[in-house]
C-alpha positions in Angstrom: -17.1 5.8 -11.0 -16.1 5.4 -7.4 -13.1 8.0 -6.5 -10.0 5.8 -5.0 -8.9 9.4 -3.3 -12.1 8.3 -1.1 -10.3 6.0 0.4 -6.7 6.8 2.0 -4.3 5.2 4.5 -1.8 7.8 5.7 1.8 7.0 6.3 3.1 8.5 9.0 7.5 9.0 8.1 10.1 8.8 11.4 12.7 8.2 9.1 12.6 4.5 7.9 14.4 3.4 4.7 11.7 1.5 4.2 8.8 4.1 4.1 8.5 4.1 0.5 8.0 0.4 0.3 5.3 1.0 2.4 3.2 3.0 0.3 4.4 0.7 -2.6 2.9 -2.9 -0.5 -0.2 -0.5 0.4 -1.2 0.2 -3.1 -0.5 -2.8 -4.6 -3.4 -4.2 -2.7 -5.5 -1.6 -4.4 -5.5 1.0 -1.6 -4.2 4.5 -1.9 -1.8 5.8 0.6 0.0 8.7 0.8 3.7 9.9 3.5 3.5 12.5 5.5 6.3 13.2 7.6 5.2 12.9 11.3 4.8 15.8 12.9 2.2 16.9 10.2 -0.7 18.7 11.6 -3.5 17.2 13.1 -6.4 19.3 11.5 -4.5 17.6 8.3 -5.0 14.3 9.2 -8.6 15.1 10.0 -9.3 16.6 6.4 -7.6 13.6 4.9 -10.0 11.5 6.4 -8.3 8.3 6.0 -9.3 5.3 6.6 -6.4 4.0 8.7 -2.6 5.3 9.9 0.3 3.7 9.7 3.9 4.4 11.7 7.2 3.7 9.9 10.0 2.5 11.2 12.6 5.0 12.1 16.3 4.9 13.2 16.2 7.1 16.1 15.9 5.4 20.0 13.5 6.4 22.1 16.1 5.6 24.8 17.4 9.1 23.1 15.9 12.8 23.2 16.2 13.9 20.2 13.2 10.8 19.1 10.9 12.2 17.3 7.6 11.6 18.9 3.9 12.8 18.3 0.9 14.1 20.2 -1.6 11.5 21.9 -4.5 13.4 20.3 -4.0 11.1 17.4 -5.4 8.1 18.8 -8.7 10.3 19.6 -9.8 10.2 15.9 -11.3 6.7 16.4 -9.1 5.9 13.1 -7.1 2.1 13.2 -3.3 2.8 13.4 -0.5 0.5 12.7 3.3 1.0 14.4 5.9 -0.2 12.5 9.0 -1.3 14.9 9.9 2.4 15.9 6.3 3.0 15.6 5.1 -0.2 17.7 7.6 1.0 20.6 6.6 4.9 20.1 3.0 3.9 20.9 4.2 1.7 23.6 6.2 4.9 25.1 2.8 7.3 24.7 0.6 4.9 26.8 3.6 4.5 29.6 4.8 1.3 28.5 8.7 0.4 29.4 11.0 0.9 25.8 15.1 -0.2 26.9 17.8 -1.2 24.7 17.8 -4.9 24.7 20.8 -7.0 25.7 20.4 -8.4 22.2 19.9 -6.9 19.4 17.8 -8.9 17.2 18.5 -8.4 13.1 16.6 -10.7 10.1 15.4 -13.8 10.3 13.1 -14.4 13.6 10.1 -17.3 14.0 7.0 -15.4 15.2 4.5 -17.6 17.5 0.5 -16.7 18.2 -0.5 -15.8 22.0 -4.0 -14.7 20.9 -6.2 -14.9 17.8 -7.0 -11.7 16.1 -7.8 -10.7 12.6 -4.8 -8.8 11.9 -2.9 -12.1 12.0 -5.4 -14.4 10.0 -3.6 -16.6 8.2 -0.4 -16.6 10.3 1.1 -20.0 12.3 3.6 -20.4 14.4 6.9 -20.6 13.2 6.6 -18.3 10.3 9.2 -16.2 9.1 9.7 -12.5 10.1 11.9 -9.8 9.8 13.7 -7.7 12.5 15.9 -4.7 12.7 16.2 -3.1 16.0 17.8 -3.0 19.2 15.3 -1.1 21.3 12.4 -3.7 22.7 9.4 -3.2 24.4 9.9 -4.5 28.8 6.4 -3.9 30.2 3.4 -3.3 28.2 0.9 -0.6 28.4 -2.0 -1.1 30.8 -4.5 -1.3 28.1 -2.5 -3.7 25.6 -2.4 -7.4 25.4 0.2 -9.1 23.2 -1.0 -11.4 20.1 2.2 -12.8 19.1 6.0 -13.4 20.7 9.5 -14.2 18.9 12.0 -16.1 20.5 14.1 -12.5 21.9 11.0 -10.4 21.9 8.1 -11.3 24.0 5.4 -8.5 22.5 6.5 -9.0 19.1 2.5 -7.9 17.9 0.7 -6.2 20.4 -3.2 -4.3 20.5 -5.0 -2.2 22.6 -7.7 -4.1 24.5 -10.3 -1.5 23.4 -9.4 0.1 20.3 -7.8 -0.7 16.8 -4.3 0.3 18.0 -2.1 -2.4 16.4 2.0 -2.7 16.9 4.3 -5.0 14.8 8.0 -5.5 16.1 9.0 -6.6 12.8 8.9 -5.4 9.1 5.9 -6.9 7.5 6.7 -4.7 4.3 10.1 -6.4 3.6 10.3 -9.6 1.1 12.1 -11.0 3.8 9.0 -11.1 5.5 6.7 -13.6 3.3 3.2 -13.2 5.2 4.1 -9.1 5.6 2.5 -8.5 2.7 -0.7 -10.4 4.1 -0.9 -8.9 7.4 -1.1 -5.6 5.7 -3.5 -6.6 3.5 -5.3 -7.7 7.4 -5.1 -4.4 8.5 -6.4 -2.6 5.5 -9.7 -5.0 4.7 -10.4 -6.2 8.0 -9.5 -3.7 10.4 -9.8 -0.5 8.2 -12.6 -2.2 6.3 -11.3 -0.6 3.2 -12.9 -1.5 -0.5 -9.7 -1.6 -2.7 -10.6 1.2 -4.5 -7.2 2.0 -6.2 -6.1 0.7 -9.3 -4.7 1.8 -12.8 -8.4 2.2 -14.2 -9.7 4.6 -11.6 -6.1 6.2 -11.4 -6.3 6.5 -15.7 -9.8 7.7 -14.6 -9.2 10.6 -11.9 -6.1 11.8 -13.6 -8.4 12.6 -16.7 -10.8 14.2 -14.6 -9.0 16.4 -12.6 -6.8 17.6 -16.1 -10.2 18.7 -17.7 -11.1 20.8 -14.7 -7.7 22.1 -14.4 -7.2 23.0 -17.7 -10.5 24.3 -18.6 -10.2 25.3 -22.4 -6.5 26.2 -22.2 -4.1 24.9 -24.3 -1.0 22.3 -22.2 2.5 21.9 -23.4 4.3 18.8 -22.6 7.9 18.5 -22.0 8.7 15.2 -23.7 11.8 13.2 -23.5 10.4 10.0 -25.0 10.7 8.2 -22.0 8.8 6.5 -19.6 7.3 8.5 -17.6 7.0 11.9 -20.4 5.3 9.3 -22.7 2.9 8.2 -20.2 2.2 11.8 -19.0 1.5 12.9 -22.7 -0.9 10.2 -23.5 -2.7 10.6 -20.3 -3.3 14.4 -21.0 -3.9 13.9 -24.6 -6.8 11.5 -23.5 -8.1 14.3 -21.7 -7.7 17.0 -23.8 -6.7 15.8 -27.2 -5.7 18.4 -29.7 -5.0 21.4 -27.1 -1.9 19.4 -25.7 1.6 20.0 -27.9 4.3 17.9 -27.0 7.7 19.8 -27.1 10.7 17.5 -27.6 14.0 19.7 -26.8 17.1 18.6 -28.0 19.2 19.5 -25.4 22.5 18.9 -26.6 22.9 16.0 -24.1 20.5 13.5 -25.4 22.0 9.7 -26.6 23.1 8.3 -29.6 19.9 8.5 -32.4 17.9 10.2 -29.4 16.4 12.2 -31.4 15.1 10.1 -34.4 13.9 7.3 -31.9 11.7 9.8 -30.2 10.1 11.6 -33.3 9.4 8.0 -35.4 7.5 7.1 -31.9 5.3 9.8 -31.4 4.7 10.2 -34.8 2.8 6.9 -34.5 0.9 7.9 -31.9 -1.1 10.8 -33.9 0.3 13.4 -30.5 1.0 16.8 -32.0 5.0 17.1 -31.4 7.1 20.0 -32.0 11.0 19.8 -31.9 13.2 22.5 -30.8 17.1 22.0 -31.7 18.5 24.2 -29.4 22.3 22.3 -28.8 24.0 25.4 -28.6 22.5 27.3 -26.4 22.5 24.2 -23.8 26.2 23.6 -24.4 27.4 27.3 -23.8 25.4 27.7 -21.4 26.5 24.9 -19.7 30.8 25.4 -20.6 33.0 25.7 -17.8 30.0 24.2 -15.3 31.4 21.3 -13.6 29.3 21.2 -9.9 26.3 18.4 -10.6 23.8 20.5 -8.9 24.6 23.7 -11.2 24.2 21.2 -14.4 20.8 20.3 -13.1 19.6 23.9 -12.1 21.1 24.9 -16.0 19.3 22.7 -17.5 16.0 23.2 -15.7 16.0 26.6 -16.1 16.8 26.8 -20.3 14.0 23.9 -20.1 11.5 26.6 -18.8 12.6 29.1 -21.4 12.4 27.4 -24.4 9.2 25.9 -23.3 7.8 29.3 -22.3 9.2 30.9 -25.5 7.8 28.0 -27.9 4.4 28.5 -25.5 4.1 31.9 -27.1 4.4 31.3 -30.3 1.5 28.8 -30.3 -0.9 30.9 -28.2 -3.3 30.2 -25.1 -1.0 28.0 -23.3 -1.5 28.2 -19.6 -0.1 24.7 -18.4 3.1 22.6 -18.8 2.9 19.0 -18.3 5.5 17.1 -16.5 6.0 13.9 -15.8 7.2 14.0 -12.2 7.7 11.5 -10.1 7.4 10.6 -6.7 11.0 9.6 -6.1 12.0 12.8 -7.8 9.8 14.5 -5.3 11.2 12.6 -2.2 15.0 13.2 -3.1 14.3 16.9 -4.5 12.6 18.5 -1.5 12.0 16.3 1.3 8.8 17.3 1.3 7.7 14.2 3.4 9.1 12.7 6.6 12.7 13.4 7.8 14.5 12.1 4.9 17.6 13.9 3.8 17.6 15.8 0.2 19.8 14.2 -2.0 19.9 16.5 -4.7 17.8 18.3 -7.4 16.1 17.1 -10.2 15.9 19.4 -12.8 12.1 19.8 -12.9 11.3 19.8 -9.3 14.3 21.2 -7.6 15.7 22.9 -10.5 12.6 24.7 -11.7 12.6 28.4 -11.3 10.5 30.4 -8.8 9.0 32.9 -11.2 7.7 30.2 -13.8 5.1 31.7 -15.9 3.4 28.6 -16.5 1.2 26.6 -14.1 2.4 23.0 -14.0 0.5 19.7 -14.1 2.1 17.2 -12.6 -0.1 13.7 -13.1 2.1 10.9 -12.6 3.4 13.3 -9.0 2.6 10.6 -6.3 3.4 7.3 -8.3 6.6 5.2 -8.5 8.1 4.0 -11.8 6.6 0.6 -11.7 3.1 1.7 -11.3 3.5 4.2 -14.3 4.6 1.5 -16.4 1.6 0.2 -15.5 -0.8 3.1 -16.6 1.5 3.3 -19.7 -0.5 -0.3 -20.8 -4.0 0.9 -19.3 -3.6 3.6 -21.6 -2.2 1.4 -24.5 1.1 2.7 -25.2 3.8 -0.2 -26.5 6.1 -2.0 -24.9 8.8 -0.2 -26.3 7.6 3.0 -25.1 7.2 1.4 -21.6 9.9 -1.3 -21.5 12.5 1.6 -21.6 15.5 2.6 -18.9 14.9 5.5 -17.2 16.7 8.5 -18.3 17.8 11.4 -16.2 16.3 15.2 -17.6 19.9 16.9 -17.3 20.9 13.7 -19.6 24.1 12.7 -20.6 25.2 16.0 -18.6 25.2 14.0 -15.1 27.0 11.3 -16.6 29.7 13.2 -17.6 31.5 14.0 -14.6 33.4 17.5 -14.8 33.0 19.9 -17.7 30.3 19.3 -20.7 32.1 19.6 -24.0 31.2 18.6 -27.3 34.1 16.2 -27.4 33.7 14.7 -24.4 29.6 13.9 -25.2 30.7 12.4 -28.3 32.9 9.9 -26.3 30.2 9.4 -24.0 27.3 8.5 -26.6 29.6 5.8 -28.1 30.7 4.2 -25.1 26.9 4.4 -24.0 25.5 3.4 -27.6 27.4 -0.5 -27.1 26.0 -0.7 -24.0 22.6 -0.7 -24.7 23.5 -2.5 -27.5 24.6 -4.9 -25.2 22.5 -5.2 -22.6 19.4 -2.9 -22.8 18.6 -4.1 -26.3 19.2 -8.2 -24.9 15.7 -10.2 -23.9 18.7 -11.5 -21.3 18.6 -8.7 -19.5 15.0 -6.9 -19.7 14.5 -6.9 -15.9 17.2 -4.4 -15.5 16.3 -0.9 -14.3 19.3 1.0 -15.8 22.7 0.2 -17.7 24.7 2.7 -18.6 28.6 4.6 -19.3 29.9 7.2 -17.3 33.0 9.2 -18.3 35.6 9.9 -15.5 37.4 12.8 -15.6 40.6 11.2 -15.4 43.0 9.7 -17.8 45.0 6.6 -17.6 48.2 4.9 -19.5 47.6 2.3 -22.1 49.2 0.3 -24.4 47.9 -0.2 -28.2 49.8 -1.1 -30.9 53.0 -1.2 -28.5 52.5 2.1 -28.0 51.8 4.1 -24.9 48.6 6.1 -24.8 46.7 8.6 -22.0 43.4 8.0 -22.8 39.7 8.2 -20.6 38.5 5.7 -18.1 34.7 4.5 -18.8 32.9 3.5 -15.9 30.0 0.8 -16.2 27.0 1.3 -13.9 24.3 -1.8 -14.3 21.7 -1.8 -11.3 18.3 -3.9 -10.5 15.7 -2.0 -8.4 11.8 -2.2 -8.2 11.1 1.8 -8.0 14.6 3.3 -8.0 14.5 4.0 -4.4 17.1 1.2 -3.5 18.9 -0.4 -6.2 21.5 -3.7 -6.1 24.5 -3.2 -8.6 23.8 -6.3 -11.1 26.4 -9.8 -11.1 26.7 -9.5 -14.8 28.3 -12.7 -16.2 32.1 -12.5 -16.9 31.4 -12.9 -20.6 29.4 -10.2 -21.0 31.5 -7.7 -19.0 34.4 -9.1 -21.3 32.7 -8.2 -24.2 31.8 -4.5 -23.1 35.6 -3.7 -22.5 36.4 -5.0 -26.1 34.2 -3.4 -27.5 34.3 0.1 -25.9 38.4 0.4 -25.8 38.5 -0.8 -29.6 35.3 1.2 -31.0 36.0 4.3 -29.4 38.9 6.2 -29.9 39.7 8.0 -26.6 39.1 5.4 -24.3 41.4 3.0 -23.1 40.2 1.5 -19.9 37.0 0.1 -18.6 35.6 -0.3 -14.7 32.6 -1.5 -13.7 30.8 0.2 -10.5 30.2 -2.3 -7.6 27.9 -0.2 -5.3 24.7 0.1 -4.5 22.1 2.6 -3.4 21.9 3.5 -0.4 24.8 4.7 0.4 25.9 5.5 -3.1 23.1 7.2 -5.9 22.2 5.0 -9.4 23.5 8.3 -11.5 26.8 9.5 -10.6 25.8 12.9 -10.3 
């Protein structure tokens, strides 16, 4: 078994929106990457060992002071590096190239045209699509570059050191707006980086398995199971490697959805994985009274996770680990941990975690987005409706309640959100939607039913596409079935009299409302 961790490209992070899609293009030509931010060290790079760089984009000017730059000493290590827009015009700047702000600006669709052959653009002809975003352009090249390819307002759209494998790109090849991008990455990985394609859900299945045996040694793992997506996937890849010694805990957080808790117990129950379930509704629920600031909720419910996990750990002996399944979007909004992106807020089992946590954590599924654990879930031979379903936030229907947690309140909420999957995540209509689901404002509104007046809650709708939850589009649902939502929500659930339906999409807004 060949070890995909052999073979990395590194992703260097100034910022881009589009850093994540990166890594996504990268490994879904069966290469593992990983970000860094850019200023990481270079002894790290040099352990890493990877087998090419690339730059994001970023939206700082180099015009500006404040860019962020790096030291030269990385185009010493005789490893090929890419430059992504900001990152084609930073290496121009480090070799003494001329970077000005353009006269203008040049956004979306461009035509790119060949000046020289070269492998990273096999396959390209002139006239093929590209696309831009920035207003900075290269004026003068560096002494030691030559240009491979022009657009119509920038004349070193691709450019390449004469004597090395120091590559630039003006545009976004990892957009879909570019359709060749995804081919002149694949270029740079195979026939500049001469990488294998190592990577893949096999040797990921593979290596995760692996490197759980030698973690755990003979200990005993809990899992903390919500029944979703990534939980499931995270229990059956640790059961694989440790069978019996893993328990699954299933907590029933007083915030789970409508029939939450039967759905998740029949499923696991097929799969043979020991499962023990904790009702503790009450303790979640009084601890959680009065709370209404979202990051609070979260840090609540992290913390009560850790306690009843560590109390249940007790009582079945030997347990050293706790299995979660962690994210890498979690990661990236949590902590920032990687390139200059802004936190957003806490998830409750990365950010909300506490410090002093008795158990050590496995964390499997760490560095992958949700599309690629959907597909280890099959590799590993879960069902589809195991792996087909929404994601669902840990702090639950808690972050979807806006304001104070109350038993009333939840029971409002489950109903309104019990149609809508009813509706929509339950229709074959709709099964490329990442998540569809109520929100309950904390504001009332005046009504009329039955000719009389009522003050009653507002339900807002939140429907969204999205490939990994990074970016998300709010979804064009049809008329009729928006119609039929309203209906059903104002007359089957008393307490709610008016329905909205949330236009926005992420960035700037967040998919959960809290």
């Amino acid at each position: 078994m060949q070890d995909y961790h052999k073979e990395i490209v590194l992703i260097l992070d100034f910022g881009s929106q589009y850093t994540q899609l990166i890594a996504r293009k990268i490994r879904e030509l069966k290469v593992y990457c990983e970000i860094y931010p850019y200023n990481v060290s270079i002894d790290k790079i040099k352990g890493l060992k990877p087998k090419g760089i690339v730059f994001s984009g970023g939206p700082k000017s180099l015009t500006k002071e404040d860019a962020p730059v790096i030291g030269k000493e990385i185009f010493e290590l005789n490893i090929p590096i890419l430059g992504i827009c900001y990152g084609l015009q930073l290496i121009t700047k480090l070799f003494k190239g001329e970077i000005d702000t353009s006269t203008k600006r040049e956004y979306g669709k461009s035509h790119i045209f060949l000046d020289e052959y070269d492998s990273l653009l096999k396959g390209l002809k002139n006239g093929d699509v590209v696309w831009m975003s920035h207003q900075d352009r290269i004026f003068s090249l560096p002494q030691d570059f030559k240009a491979l390819a022009h657009t119509e307002n920038s004349p070193f759209a691709v450019i390449k050191d004469k004597k090395r494998d120091i590559y630039g790109v003006q545009f976004h090849p990892e957009v879909h707006h570019t359709p060749k991008g995804k081919h002149i990455l694949k270029n740079f990985l195979y026939n500049i980086c001469k990488c294998k394609g190592l990577y893949s859900p096999r040797s990921f299945v593979d290596a995760a398995v692996e490197s759980i045996k030698r973690q755990t040694g003979d200990g005993k793992v809990i899992c903390a199971l919500s029944g979703g997506v990534d939980s499931s996937v995270v229990s059956a890849l640790v059961h694989r490697a440790i069978g019996d010694r893993l328990h699954c805990i299933f907590v029933n957080n007083g915030v789970l959805r409508k029939n939450e808790v039967e759905e998740v117990i029949g499923a696991f129950e097929n799969l043979h994985i020991k499962l023990h379930y904790i009702n503790a509704e009450e303790t979640f629920l009084k601890a959680l009274k009065g709370v209404k600031d979202p990051e609070r909720k979260r840090k609540i419910i992290g913390r009560l996770f850790i306690k009843v996990f560590e109390e249940e750990a007790k009582k079945i002996g030997n347990v050293k680990f706790l299995a979660q399944g962690t994210l890498y979007p979690d990661v990236i909004e949590s902590v920032s941990f990687k390139g200059p992106s802004a936190t957003i807020k806490s998830h409750h089992n990365v950010g909300g975690l506490p410090k002093r946590m008795r158990l050590m954590l496995i964390e499997p599924l760490r560095e992958l987005f949700k599309d690629e654990v959907r597909i280890v879930g099959r590799e590993l031979g879960l069902p589809d409706y195991i792996i087909e379903r929404q994601p669902f936030p840990g702090p639950g229907l808690a972050i979807r309640i806006i304001g104070e947690v109350t038993k009333e309140r939840l029971e409002l909420l489950r109903e309104a959100d019990s149609i809508v999957r009813e509706e929509i995540e339950k229709s074959k209509r709709f099964k490329n939607i990442w998540q569809s689901f109520a929100i309950l404002i904390p504001v009332k509104t005046v009504g009329v039913m039955g000719d009389e007046r009522t003050y009653a809650n507002v339900i807002a709708l939140r429907v969204v596409e999205s490939e990994d939850g990074m970016t998300a589009d709010w979804l064009k649902l049809p008329y009729d079935v928006l119609d039929r939502l309203s209906r059903r929500i104002i007359n089957e659930v008393p307490g709610i009299n008016r329905v909205v339906y949330d236009i926005s999409s992420k960035p700037p807004s967040t998919i959960e409302w809290e």
